[in-house]
C-alpha positions in Angstrom: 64.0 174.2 70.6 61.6 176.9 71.6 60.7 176.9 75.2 56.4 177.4 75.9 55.2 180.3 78.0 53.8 178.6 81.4 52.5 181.1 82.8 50.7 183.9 81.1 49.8 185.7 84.0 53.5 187.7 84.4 53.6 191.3 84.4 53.7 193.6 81.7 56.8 195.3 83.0 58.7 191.8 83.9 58.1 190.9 80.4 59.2 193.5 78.6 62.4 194.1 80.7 63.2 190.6 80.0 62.5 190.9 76.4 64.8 193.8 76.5 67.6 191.9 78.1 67.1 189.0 75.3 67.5 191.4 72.8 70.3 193.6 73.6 72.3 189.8 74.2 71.8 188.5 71.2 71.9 191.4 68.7 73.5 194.7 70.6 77.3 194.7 70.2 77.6 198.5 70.0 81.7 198.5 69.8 81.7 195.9 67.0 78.8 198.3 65.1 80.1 200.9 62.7 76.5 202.5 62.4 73.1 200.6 63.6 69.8 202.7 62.3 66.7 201.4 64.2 62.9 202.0 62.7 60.4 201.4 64.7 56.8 202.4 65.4 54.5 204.6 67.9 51.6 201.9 67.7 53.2 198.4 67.5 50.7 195.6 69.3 52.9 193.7 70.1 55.8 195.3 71.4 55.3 198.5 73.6 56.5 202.0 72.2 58.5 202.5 75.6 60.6 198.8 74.9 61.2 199.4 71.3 62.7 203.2 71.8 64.6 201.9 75.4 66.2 199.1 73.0 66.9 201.7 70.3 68.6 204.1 73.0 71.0 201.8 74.2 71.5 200.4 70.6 71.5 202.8 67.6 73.2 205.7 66.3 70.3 206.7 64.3 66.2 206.1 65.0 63.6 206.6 62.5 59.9 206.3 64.2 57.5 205.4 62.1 54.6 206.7 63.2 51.4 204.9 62.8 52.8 201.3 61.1 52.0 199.1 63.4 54.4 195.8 64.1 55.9 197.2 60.7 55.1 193.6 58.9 52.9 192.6 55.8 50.1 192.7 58.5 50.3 196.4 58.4 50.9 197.1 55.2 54.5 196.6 54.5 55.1 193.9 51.9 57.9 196.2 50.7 59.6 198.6 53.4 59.7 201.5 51.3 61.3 203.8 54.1 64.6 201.4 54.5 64.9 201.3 49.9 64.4 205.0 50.1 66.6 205.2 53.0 69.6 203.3 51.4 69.4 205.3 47.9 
């Protein structure tokens, strides 16, 4: 069950260092990670630059920013993420 956002009014930083805290919970298990490789983008609306590389940081051995590609979904152009296929040839 997903919980509503009551108050919209929160700041900017208090969201986005609790977003980082959600994340690095769920998904960042470094010592249990042979190799983690994190792309990410410069522009994203939705997620600051300054969040996504702070989470890549503390969570990848590698980083690839995409500059420019937005959220990285089909929304930005990315039905097929080219840069991961070319990446894993």
């Amino acid at each position: 069950m997903r919980r509503k956002l009551i108050n919209k009014e929160l700041p900017e930083d208090y969201i986005a260092e609790e977003t980082s805290k959600i994340y690095l919970e769920r998904f960042a298990k470094p010592s249990e990670i042979a190799k983690t490789i994190c792309f990410y983008s410069d522009n994203d609306p939705y997620v600051k630059y300054e969040v996504e590389k702070e989470f890549a940081d503390k969570v990848a051995t590698e980083q690839i920013l995409l500059r420019g590609a937005g959220h990285i979904n089909a929304e930005s152009g990315f039905d097929t993420f080219e840069e991961i296929v070319n990446y894993l040839k």
